[in-house]
N, C-alpha and C positions, 0 to 999 in steps of 0.2 A: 761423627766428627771428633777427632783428637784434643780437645782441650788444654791439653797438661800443659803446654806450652805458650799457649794463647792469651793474652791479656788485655785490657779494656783498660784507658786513662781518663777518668772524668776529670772534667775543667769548669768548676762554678766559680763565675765572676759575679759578689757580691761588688756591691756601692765602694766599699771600701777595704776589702779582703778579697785573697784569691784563695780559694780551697782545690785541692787534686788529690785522686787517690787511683792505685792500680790496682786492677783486679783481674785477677784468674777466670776464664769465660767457661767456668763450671755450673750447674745449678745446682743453689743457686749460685750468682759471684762470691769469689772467696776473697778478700784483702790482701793484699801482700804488702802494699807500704800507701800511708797519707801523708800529704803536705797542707800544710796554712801558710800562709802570708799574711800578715794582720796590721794591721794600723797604714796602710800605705799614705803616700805622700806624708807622712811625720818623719819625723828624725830618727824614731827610734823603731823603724817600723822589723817584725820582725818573722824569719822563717822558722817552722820547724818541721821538722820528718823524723814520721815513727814507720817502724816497721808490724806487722801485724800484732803482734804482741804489746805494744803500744811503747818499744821503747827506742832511746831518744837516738834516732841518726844521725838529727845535728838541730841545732837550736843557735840560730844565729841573729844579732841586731846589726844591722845597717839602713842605709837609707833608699828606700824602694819607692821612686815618688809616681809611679803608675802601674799597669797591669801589666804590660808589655817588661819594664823593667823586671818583674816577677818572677814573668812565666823566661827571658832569659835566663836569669838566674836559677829558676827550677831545672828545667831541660839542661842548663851545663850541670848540675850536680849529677842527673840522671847521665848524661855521658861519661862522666870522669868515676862513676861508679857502676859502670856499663847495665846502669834498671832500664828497664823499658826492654830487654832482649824480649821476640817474639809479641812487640804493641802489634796488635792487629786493626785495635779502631780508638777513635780519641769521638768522647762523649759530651758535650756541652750542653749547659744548664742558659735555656734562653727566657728570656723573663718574659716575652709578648709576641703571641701569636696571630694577636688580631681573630680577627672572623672567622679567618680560612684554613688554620692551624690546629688541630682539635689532639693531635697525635703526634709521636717524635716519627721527623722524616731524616732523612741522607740529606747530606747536605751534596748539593750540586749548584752550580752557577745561578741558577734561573731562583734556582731558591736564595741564596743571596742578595741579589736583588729585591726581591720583596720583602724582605726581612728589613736591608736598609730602609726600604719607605716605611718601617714601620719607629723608625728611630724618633722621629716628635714626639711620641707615646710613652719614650720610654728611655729619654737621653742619661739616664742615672744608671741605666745598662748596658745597653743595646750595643754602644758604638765598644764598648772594651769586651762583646761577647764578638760582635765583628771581627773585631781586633784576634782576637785569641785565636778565632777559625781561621784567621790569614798568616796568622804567624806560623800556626802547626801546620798548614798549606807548603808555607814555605821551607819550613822545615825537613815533611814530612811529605812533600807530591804528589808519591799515589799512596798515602792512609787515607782508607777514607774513615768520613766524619758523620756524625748523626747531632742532631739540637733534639733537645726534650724540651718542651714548652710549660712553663710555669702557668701560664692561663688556662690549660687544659682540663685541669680539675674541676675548676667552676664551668665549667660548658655545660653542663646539667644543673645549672642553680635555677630557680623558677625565675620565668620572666618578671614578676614583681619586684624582684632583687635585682635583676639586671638595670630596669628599665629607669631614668632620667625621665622628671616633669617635663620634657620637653615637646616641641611638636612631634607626632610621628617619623616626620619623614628626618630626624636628624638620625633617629634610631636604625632607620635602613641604611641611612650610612653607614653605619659601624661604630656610631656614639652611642656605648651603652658600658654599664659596668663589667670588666673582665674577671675581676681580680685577682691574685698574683698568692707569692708562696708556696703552690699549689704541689710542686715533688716533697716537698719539706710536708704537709697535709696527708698525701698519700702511703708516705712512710708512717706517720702517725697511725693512722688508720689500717695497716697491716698490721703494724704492733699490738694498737687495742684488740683488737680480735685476736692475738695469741696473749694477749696479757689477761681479757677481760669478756672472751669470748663474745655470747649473746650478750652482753650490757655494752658492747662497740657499736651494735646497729641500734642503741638508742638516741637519746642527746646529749648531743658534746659538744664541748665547747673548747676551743683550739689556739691559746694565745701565742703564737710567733713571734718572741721579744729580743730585738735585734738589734743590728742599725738602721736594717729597715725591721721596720715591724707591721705586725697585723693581727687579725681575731678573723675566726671563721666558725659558722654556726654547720654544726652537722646532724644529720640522721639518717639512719639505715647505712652509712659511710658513705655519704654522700653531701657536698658541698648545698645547703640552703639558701647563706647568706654570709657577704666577708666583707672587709672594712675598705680594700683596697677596690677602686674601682677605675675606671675608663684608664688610669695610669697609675703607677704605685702611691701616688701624692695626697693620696688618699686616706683620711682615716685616722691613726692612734698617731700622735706624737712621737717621734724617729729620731735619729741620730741628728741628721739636717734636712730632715725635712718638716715640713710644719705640720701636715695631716689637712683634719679638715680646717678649711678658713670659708669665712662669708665671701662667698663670690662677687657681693656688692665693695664687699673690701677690696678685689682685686683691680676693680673699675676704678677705686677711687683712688687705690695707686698712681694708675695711671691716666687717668684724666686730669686728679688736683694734684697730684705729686711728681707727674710729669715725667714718671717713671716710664722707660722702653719694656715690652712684651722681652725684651731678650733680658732686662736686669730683673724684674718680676718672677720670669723662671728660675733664673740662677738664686734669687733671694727663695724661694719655695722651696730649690732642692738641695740646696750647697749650703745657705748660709742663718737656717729655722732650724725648727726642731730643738732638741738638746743643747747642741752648740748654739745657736742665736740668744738663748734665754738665760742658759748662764753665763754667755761669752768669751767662754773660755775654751771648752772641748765639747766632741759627740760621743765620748764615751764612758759608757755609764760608769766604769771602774773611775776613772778619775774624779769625775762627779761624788761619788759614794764617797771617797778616799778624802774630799774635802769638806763633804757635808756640811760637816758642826762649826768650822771657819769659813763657809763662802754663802752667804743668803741667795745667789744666784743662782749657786748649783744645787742648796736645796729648793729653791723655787723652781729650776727644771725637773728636779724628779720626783714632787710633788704634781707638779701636771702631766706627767708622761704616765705617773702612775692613778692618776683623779682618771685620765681619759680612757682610761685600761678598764678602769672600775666601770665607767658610764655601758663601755662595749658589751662587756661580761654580762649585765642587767638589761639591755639590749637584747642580748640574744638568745638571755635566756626566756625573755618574754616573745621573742620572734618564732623559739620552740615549743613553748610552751610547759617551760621547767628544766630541767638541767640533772643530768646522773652522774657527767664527769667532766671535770675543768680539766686541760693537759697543761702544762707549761713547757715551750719549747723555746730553741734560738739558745746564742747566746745568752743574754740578760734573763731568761727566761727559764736556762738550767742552771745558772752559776749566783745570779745575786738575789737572794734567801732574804734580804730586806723588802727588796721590790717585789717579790711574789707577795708579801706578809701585808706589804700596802697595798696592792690592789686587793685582796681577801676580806681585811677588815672592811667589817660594817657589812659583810654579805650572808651574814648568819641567816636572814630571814629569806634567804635562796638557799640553805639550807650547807654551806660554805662554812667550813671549821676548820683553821689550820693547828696542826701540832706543832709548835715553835720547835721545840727538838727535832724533829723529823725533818721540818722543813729547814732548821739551820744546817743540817749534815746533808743536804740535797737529797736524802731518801728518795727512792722512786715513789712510793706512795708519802703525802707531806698531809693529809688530812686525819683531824682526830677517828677516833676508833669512833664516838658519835654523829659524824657528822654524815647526810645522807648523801652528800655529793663527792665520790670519791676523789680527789687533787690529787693529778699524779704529776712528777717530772720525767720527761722522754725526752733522751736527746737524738735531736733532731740529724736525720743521716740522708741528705739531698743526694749527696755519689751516689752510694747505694742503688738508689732509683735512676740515676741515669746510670749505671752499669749492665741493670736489669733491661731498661730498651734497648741499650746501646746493644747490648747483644744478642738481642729477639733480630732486633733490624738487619743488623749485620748477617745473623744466621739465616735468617729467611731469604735476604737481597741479595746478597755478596756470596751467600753459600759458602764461608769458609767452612 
């Protein structure tokens, strides 16, 4: 098959960013241009596009207040700068597979449909990845499209880890732990194994610090145990989301507080987290930037960063010891204070960071003594859906 001309556009609809990038359907994918969208629904929310080389196509602030508004706006720039010549498949990043979804499929009708029932599960995603596939639909007729499923990686975690105190028979429903981040994981874990060879398939430990965020316990590169469970709401303190809460709390919402199941949701995923505690924003740059004048914002990234700490000693005992911490995600490559607060106090897991190293974001952030090597890897989700997207395509479609 002719490649040279061929190219792949992944489309990850985060909570509250949109990321795209195109790529050459060589192996493996080669880059040719990324986009972000970032901060949506703010005022200042903002695009940028780099071409491989990572320099700046255009960097622009306006007010992008959904996903839809975004990816317009991306697709006119792509027109009026005639990119996208020779798209041959558009790649999306689906955050939940459910049960039945173990593998990136073609998306076709029948599969849409089921995807939507899976939207209760997973409403901080689902309906703006819907969304994205119907737009490039109508954009785009006969492209076809392929979903890569973020759940897919944990589908070999042990039943222990999966499984919910609950009676059996909720578990054959399909209530059990999924959880999530899982192309962002898999990228990880190709890296350590060219980064760190045989010490990838020992224990690791994987913190994805975001706006969603998460931890996931690894061995042999293979998913154990991860924070995020039956839906992303799960687990370390987030942007707006709260993570974990007493379930008896939930009830007492809504029984003495009189609170509806529909405001309960929205207070769990829109209006917790980061932003409910300091009151202000969910994002950790502005939080930081006010630290020393706002006791609110340092009392969000004091507990975002306590709940990090508690995972990290979690799973290193769920391991049974620990050889390498990653830090990925946004907050997780960029703010060099919140790696340094979750570390502290973890010497006796054997956790040293080099403040130099780690304030210049070095790929490796751990002292020359310390036994657990602390790396930074940034985190490359396209990537991995460029790589299915065009196994799929190549195999199904036979371009």
């Amino acid at each position: 098959m002719d490649t040279a001309n061929q190219c792949v556009l992944t489309i990850n609809t985060g909570s509250s960013s949109l990321k795209a990038a195109l790529y050459a359907m060589s192996e493996p994918p080669s880059l040719r241009l990324s986009a972000e969208v970032s901060r949506l629904g703010i005022h200042d929310s903002r695009m940028q596009i780099t071409d491989a080389s990572g320099a700046t196509l255009l960097d622009q602030r306006n007010q992008l207040l959904d996903h839809h508004a975004a990816l317009q706006a991306l697709f006119d720039w792509f027109a009026q700068h005639e990119t996208g010549q020779g798209l041959t498949a558009v790649g999306h990043r689906v955050v939940h597979g459910g049960q039945s979804y173990h593998a990136p499929q073609l998306v076709t009708p029948e599969l849409l449909a089921a995807l939507q029932t899976l939207t209760p599960l997973d409403p901080d995603h689902m309906p703006q990845a819907l969304k994205g596939i119907e737009f490039v639909k109508r954009r785009y007729p006969n492209l076809p499209q392929v979903v890569c499923f973020d759940t897919a990686f944990h589908r070999a975690m042990p039943t222990v880890a999966r499984t919910y105190a609950l009676p059996h028979s909720f578990y054959d429903e399909g209530i059990e732990r999924y959880g999530f981040h899982g192309l962002s994981y898999e990228y990880i874990v190709e890296q350590l194994r060219v980064l760190d060879g045989a010490a990838a398939e020992g224990r690791v430990i994987v913190a994805h610090l975001g706006n969603g965020a998460s931890m996931a316990a690894l061995r042999q590169g293979q998913s154990v145990d991860t924070s995020m469970g039956f839906t992303p709401s799960e687990g370390l303190v987030m942007g707006e989301r709260a993570g974990d809460v007493d379930s008896g709390l939930l009830l007492y919402l809504i029984e003495e507080k009189k609170m509806t199941p529909a405001a309960v949701k929205t207070l769990l995923n829109q209006q917790a987290g980061l932003l409910g505690v300091s009151g202000t924003s969910a994002d950790m740059r502005d939080l930081l930037a006010r630290e020393a004048t706002d006791p609110r914002a340092a009392e969000a990234i004091e507990l975002f960063c306590y709940r990090a700490k508690k995972y990290v000693g979690a799973y290193a005992a769920a391991l049974g010891g620990v050889e390498i911490l990653v830090f990925t995600g946004g907050i997780g490559e960029r703010a060099a204070a919140v790696r340094a607060r979750i570390c502290a106090g973890l010497e006796f897991l054997g956790i040293r960071l080099d403040a130099t190293r780690n304030q210049a974001h070095a790929p490796v952030i751990s002292s020359d003594d310390s036994r657990v090597k602390v790396r930074v890897i940034k985190a490359n989700e396209d990537l991995m859906i460029a790589r299915h997207t065009s196994a799929i395509i190549k195999r199904e479609i036979n371009v």
